[in-house]
PQR file of N, CA, C, O and H, with PARSE charges and radii, in Angstrom:
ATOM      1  N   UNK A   1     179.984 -90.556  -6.495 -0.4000 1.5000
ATOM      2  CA  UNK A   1     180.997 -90.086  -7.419 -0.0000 2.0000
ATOM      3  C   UNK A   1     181.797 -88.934  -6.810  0.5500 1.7000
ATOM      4  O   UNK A   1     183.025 -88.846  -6.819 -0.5500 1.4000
ATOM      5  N   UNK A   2     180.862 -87.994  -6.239 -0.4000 1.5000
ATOM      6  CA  UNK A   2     181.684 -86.723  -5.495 -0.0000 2.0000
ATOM      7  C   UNK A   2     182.745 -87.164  -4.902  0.5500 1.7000
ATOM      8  O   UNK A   2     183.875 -86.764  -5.180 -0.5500 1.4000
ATOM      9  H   UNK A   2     179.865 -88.066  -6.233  0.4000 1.0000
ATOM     10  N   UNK A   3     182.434 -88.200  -3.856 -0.4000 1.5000
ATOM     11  CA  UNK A   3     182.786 -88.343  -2.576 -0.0000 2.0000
ATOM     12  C   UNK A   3     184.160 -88.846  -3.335  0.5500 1.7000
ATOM     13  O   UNK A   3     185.145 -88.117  -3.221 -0.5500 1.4000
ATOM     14  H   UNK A   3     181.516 -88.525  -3.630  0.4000 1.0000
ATOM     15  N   UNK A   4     184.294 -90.311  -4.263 -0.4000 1.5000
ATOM     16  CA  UNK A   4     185.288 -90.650  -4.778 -0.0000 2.0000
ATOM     17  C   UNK A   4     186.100 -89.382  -5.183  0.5500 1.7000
ATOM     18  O   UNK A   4     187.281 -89.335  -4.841 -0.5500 1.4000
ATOM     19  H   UNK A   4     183.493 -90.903  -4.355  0.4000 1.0000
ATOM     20  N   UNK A   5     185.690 -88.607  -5.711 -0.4000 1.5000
ATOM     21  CA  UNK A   5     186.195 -87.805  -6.647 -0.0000 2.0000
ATOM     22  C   UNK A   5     187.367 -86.845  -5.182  0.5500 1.7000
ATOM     23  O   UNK A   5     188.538 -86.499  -5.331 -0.5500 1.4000
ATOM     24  H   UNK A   5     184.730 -88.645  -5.989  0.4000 1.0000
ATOM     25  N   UNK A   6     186.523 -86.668  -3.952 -0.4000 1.5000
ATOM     26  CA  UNK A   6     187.153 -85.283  -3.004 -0.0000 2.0000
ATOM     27  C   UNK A   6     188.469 -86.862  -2.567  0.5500 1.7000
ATOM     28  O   UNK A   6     189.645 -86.507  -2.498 -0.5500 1.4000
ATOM     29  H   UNK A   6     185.572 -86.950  -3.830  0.4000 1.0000
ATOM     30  N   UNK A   7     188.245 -88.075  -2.372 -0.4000 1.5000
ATOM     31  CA  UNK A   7     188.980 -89.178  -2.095 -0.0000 2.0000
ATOM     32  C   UNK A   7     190.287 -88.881  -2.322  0.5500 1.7000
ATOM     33  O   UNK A   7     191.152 -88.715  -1.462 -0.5500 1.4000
ATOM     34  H   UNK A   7     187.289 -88.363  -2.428  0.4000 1.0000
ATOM     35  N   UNK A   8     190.412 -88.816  -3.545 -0.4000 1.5000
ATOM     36  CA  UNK A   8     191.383 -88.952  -4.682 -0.0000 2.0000
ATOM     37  C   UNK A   8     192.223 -87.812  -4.717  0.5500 1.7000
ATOM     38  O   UNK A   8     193.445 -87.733  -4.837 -0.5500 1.4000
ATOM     39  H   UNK A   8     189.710 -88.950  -4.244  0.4000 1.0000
ATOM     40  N   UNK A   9     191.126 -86.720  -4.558 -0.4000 1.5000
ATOM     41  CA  UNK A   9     191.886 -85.307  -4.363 -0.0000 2.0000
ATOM     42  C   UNK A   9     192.782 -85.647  -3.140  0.5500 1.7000
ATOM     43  O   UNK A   9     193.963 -85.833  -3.431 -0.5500 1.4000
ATOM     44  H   UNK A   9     190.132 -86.784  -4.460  0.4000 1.0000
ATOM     45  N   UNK A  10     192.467 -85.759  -1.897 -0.4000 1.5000
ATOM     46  CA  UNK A  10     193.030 -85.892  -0.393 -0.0000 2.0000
ATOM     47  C   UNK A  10     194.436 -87.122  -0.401  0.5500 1.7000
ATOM     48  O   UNK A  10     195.350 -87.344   0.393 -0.5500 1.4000
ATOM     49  H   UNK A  10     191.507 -85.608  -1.661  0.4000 1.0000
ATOM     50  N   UNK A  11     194.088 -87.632  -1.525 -0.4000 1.5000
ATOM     51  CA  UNK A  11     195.459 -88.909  -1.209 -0.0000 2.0000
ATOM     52  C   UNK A  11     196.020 -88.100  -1.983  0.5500 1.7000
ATOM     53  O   UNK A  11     197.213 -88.272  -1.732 -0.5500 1.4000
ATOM     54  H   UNK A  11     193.345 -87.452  -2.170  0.4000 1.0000
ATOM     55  N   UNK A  12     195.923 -87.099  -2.991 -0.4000 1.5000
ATOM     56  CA  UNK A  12     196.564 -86.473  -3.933 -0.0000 2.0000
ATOM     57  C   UNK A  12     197.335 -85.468  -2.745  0.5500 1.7000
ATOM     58  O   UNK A  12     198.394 -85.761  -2.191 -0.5500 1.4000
ATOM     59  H   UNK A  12     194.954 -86.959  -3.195  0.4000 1.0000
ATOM     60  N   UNK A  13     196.921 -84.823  -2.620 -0.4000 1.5000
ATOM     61  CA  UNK A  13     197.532 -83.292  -1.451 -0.0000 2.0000
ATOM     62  C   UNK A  13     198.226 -84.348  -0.291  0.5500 1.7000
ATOM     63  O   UNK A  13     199.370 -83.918  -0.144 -0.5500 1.4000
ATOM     64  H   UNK A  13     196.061 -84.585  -3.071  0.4000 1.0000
ATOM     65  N   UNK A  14     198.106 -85.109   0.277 -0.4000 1.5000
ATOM     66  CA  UNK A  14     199.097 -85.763   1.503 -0.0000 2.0000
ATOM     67  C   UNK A  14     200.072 -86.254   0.287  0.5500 1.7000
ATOM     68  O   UNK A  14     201.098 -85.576   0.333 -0.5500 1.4000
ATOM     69  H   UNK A  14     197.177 -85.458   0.159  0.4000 1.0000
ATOM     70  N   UNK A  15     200.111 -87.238  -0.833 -0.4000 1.5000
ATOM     71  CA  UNK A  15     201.335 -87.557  -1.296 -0.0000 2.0000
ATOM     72  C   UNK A  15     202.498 -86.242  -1.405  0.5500 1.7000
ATOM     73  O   UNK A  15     203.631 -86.176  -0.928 -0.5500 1.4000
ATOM     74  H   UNK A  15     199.277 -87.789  -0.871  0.4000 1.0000
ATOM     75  N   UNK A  16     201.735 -85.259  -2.220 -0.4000 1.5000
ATOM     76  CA  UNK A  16     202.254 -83.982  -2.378 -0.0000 2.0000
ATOM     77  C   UNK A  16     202.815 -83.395  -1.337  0.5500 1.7000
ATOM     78  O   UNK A  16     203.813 -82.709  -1.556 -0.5500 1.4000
ATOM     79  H   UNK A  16     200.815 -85.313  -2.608  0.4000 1.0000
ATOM     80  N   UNK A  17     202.380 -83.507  -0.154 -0.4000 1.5000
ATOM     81  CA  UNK A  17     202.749 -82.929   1.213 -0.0000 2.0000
ATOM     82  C   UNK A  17     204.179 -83.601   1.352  0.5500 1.7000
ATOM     83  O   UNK A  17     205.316 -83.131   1.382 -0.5500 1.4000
ATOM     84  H   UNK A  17     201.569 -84.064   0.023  0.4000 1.0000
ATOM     85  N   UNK A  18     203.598 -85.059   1.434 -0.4000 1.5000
ATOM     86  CA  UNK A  18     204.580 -85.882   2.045 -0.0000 2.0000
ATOM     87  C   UNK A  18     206.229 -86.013   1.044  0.5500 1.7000
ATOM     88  O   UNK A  18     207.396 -86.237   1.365 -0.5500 1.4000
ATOM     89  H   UNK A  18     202.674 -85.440   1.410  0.4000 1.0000
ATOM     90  N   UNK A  19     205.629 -85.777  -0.058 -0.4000 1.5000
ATOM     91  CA  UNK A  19     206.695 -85.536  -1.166 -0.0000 2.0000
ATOM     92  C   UNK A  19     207.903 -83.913  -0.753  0.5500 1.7000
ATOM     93  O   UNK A  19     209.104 -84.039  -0.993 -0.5500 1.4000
ATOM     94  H   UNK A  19     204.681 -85.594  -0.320  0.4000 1.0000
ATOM     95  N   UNK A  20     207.497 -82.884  -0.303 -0.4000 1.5000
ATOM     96  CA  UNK A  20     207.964 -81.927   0.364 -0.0000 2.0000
ATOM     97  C   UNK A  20     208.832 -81.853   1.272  0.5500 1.7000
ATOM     98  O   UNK A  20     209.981 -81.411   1.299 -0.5500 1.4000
ATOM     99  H   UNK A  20     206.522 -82.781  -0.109  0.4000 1.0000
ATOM    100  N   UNK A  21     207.866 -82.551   2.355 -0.4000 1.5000
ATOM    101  CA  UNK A  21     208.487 -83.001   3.648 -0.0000 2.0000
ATOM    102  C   UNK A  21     209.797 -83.614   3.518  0.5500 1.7000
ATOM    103  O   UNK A  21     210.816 -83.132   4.012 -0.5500 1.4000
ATOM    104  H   UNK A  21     206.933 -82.910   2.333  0.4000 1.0000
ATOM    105  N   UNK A  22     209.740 -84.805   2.768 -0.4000 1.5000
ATOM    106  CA  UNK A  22     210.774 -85.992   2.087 -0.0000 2.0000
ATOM    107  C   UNK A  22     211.791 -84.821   1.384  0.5500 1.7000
ATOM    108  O   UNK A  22     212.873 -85.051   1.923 -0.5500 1.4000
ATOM    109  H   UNK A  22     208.912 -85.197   2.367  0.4000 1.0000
ATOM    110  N   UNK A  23     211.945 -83.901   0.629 -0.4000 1.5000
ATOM    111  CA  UNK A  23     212.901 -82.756   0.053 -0.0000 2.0000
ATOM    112  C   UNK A  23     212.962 -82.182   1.100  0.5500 1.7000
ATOM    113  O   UNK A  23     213.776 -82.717   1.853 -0.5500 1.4000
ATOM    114  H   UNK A  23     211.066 -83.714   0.190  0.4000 1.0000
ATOM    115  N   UNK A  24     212.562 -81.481   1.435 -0.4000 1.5000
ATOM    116  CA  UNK A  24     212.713 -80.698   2.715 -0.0000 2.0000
ATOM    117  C   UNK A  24     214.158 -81.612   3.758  0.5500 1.7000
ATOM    118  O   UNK A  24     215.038 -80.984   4.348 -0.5500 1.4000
ATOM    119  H   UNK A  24     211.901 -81.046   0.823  0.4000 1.0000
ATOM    120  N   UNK A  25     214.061 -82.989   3.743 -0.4000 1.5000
ATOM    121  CA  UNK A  25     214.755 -83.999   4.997 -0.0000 2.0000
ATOM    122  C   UNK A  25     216.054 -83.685   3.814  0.5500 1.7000
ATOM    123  O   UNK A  25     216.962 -82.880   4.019 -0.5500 1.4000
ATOM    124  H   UNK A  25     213.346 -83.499   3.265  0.4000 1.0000
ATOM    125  N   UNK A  26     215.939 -84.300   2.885 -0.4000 1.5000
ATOM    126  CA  UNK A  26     217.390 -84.557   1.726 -0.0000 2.0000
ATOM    127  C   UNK A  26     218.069 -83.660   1.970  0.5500 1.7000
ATOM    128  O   UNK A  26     219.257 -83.836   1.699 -0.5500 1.4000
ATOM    129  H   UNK A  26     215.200 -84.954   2.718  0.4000 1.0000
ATOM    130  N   UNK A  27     217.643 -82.177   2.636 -0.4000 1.5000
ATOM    131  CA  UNK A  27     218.641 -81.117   2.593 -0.0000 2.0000
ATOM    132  C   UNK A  27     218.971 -81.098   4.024  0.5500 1.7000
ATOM    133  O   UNK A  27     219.713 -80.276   4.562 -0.5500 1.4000
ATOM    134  H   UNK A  27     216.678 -82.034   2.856  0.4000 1.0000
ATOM    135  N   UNK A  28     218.502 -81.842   4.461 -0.4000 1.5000
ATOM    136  CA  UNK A  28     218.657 -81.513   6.211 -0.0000 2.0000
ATOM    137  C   UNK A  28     218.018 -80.775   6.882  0.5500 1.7000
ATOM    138  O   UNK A  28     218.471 -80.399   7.963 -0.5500 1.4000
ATOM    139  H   UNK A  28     217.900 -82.509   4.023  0.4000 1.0000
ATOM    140  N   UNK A  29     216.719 -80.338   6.404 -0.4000 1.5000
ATOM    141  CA  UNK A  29     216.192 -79.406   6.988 -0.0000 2.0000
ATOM    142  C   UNK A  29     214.748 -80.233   7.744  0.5500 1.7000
ATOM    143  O   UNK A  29     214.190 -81.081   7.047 -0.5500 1.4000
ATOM    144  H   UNK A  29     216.352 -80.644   5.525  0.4000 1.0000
ATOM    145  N   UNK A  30     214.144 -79.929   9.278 -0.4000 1.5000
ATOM    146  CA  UNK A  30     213.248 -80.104   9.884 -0.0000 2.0000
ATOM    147  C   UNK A  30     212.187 -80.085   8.805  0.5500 1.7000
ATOM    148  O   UNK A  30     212.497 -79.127   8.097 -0.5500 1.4000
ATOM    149  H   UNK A  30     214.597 -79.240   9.844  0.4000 1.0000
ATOM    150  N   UNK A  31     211.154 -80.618   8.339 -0.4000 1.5000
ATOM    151  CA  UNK A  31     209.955 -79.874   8.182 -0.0000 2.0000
ATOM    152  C   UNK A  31     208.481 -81.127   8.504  0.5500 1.7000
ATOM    153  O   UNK A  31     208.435 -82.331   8.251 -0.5500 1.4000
ATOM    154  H   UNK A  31     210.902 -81.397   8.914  0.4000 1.0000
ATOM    155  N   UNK A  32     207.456 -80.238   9.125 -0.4000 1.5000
ATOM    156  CA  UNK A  32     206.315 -81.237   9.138 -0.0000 2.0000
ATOM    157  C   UNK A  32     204.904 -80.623   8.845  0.5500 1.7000
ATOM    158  O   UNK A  32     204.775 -79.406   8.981 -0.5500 1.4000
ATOM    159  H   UNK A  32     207.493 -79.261   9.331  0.4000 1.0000
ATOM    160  N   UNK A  33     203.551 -81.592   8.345 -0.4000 1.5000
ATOM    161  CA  UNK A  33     202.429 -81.033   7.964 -0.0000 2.0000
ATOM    162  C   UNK A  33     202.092 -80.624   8.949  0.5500 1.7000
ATOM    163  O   UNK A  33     202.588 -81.247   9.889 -0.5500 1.4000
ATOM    164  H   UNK A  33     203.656 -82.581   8.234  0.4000 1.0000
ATOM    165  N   UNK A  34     201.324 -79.676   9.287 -0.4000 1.5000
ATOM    166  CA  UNK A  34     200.246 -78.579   9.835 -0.0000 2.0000
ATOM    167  C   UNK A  34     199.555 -78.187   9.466  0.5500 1.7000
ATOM    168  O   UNK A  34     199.550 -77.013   9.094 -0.5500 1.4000
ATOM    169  H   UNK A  34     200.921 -79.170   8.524  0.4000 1.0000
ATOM    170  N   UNK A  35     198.305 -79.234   9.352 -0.4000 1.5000
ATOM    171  CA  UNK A  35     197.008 -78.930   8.698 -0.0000 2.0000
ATOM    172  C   UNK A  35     197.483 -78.866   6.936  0.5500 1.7000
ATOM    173  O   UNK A  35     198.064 -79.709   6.252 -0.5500 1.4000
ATOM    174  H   UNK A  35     198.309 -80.187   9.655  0.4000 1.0000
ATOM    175  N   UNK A  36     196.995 -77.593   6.611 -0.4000 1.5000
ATOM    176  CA  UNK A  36     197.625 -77.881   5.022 -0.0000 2.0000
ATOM    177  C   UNK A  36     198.562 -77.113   4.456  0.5500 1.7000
ATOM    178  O   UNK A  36     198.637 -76.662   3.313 -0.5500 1.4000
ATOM    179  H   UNK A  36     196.523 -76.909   7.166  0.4000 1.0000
ATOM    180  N   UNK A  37     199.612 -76.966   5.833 -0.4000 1.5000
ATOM    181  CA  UNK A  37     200.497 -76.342   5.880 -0.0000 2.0000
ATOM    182  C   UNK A  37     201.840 -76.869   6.183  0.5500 1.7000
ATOM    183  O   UNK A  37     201.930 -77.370   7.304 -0.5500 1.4000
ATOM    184  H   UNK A  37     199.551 -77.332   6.761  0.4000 1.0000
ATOM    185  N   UNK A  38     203.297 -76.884   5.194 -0.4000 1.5000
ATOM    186  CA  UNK A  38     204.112 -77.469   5.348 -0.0000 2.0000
ATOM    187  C   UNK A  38     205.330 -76.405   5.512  0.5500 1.7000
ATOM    188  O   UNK A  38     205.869 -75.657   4.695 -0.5500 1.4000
ATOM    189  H   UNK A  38     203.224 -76.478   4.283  0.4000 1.0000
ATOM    190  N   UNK A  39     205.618 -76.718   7.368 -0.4000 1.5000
ATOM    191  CA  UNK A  39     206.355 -76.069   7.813 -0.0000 2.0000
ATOM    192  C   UNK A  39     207.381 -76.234   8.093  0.5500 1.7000
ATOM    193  O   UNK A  39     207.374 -77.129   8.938 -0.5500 1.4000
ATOM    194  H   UNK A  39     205.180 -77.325   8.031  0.4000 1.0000
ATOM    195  N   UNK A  40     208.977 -75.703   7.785 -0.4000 1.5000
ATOM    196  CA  UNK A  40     210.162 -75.689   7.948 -0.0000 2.0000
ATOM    197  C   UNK A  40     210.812 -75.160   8.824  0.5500 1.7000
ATOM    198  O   UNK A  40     210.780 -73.962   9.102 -0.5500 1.4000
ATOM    199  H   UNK A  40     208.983 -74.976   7.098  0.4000 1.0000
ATOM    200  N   UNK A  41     211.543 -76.095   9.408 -0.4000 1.5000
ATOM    201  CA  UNK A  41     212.422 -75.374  10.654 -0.0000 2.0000
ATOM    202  C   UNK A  41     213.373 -76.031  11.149  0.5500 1.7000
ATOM    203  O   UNK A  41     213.574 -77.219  10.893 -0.5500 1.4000
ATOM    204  H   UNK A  41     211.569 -77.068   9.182  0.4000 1.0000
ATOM    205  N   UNK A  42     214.220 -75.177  12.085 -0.4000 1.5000
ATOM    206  CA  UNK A  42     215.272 -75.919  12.556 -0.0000 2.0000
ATOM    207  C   UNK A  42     216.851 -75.949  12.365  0.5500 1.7000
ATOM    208  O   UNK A  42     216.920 -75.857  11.139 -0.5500 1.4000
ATOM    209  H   UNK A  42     214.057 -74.212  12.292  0.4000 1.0000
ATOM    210  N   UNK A  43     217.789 -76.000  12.693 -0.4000 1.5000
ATOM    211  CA  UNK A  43     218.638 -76.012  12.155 -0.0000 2.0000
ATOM    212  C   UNK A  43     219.718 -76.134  11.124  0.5500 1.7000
ATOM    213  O   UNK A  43     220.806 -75.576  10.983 -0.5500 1.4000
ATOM    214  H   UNK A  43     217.733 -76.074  13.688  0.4000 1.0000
ATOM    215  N   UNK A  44     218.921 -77.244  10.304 -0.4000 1.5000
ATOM    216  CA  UNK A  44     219.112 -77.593   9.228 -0.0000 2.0000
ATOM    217  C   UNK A  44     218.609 -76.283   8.076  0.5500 1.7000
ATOM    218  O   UNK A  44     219.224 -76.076   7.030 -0.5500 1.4000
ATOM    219  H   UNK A  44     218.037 -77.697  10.419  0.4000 1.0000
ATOM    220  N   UNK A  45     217.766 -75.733   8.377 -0.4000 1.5000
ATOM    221  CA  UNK A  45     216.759 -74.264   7.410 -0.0000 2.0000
ATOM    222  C   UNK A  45     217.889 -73.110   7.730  0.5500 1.7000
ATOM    223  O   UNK A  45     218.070 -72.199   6.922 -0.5500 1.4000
ATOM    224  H   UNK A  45     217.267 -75.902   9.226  0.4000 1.0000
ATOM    225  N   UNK A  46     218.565 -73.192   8.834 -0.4000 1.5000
ATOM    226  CA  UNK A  46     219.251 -71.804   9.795 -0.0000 2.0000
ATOM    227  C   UNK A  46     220.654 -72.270   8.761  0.5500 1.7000
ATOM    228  O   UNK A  46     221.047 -71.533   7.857 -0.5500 1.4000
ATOM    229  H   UNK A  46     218.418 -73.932   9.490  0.4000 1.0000
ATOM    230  N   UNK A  47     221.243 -73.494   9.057 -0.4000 1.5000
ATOM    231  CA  UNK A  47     222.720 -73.446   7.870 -0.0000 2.0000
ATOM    232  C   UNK A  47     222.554 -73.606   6.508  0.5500 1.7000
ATOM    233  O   UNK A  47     223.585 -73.437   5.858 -0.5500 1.4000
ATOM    234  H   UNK A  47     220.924 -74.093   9.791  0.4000 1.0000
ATOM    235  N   UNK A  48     221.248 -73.968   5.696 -0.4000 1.5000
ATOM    236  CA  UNK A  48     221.457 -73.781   4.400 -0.0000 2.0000
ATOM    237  C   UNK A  48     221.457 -72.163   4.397  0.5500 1.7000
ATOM    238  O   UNK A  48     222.489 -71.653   3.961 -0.5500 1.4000
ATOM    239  H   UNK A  48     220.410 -74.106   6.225  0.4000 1.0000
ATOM    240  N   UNK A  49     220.593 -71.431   4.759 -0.4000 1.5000
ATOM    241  CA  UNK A  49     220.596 -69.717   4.607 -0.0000 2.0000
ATOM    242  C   UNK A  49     221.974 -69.596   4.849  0.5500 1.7000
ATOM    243  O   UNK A  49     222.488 -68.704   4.174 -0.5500 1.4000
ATOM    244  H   UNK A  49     219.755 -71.845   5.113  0.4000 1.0000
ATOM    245  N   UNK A  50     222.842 -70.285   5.692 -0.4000 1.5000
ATOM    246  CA  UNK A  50     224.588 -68.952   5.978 -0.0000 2.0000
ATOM    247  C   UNK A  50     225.200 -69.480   4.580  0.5500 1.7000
ATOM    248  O   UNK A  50     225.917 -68.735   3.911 -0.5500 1.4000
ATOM    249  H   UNK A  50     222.424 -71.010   6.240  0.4000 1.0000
ATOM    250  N   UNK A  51     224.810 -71.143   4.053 -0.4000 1.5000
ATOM    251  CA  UNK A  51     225.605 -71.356   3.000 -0.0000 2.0000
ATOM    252  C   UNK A  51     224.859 -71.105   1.662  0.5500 1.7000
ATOM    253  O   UNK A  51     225.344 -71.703   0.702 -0.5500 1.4000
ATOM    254  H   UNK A  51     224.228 -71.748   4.596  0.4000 1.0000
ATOM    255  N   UNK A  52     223.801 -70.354   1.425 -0.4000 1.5000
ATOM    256  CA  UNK A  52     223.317 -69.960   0.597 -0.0000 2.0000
ATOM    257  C   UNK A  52     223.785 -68.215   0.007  0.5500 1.7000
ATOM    258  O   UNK A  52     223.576 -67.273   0.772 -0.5500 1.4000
ATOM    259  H   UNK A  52     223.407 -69.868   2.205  0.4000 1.0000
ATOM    260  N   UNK A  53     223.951 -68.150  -0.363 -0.4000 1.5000
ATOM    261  CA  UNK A  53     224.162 -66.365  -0.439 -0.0000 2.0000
ATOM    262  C   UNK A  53     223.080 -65.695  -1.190  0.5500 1.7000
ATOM    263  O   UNK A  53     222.732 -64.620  -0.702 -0.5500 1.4000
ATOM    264  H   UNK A  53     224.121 -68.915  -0.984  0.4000 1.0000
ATOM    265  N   UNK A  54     222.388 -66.120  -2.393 -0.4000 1.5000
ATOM    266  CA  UNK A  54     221.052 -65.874  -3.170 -0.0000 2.0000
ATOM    267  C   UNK A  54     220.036 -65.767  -1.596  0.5500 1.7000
ATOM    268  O   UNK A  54     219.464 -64.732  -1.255 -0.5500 1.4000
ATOM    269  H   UNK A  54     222.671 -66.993  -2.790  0.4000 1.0000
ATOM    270  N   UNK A  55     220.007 -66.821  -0.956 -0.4000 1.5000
ATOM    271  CA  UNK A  55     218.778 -67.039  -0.113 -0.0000 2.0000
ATOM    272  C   UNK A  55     219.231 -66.116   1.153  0.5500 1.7000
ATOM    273  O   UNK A  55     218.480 -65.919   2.108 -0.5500 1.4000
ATOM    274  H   UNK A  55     220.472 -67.662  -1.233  0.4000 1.0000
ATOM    275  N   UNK A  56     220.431 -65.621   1.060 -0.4000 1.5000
ATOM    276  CA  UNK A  56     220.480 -65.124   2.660 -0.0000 2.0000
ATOM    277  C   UNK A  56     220.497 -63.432   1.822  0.5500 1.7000
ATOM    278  O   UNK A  56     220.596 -62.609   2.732 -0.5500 1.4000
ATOM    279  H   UNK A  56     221.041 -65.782   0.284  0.4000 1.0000
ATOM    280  N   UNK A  57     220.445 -62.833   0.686 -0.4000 1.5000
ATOM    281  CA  UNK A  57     219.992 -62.033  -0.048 -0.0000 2.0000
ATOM    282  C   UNK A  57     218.730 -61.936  -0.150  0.5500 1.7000
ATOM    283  O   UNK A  57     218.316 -60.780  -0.057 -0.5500 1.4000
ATOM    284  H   UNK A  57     220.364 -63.501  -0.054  0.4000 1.0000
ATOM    285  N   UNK A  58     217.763 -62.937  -0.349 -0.4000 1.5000
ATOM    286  CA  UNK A  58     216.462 -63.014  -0.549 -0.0000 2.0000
ATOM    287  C   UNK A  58     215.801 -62.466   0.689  0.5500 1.7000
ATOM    288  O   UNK A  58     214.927 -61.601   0.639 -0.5500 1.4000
ATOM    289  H   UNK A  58     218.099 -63.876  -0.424  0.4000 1.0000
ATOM    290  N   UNK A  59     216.288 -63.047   1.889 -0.4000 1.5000
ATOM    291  CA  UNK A  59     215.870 -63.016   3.158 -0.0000 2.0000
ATOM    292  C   UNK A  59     216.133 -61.436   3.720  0.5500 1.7000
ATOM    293  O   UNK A  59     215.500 -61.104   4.723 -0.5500 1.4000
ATOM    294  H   UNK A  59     216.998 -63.751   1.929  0.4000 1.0000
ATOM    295  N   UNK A  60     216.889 -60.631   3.208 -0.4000 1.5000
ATOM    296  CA  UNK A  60     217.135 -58.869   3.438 -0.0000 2.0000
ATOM    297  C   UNK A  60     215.941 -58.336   2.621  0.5500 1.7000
ATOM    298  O   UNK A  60     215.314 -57.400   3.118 -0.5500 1.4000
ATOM    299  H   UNK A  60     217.403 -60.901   2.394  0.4000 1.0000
ATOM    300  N   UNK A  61     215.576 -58.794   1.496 -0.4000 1.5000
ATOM    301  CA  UNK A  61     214.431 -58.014   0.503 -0.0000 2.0000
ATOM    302  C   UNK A  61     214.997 -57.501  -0.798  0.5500 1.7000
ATOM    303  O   UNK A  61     214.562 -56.684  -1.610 -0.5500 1.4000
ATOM    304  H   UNK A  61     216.085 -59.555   1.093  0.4000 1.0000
ATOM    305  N   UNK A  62     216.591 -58.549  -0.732 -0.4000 1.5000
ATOM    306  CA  UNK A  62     217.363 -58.106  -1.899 -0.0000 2.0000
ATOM    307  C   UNK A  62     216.777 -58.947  -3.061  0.5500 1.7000
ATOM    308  O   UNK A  62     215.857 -59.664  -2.668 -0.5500 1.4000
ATOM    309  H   UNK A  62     216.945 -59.212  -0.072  0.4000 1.0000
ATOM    310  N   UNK A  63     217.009 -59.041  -4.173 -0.4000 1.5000
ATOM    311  CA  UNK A  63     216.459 -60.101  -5.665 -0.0000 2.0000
ATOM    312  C   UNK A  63     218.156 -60.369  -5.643  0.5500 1.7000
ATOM    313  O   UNK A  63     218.676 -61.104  -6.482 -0.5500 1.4000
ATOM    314  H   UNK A  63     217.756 -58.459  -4.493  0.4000 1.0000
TER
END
């Protein structure tokens, strides 16, 4: 039962991952899993920040 049970969890967290990743692409931005870590990068991450102004605020330590 455990074992089913941690199963279910693990297809749960990769859909979730992979669901990220997949948003992450729609905007143009790089991103891939690393362990259980979903990391962004790339050029696509570098021009939403110049066309963002909230996020290129966020990124100084402004709200």
């Amino acid at each position: 039962m455990r074992a089913a049970l941690e199963a279910m969890l693990a297809r749960r967290v990769a859909r979730r991952r992979a669901a990220v990743v997949a948003a992450f692409a729609e905007l143009g931005v790089e991103a891939v899993v690393e362990g259980d870590a979903v990391r962004a990068s790339g050029r696509g991450i570098m021009a939403r920040w110049w066309r963002d102004l909230a996020l290129r605020e966020a990124g100084r330590g402004r709200r």
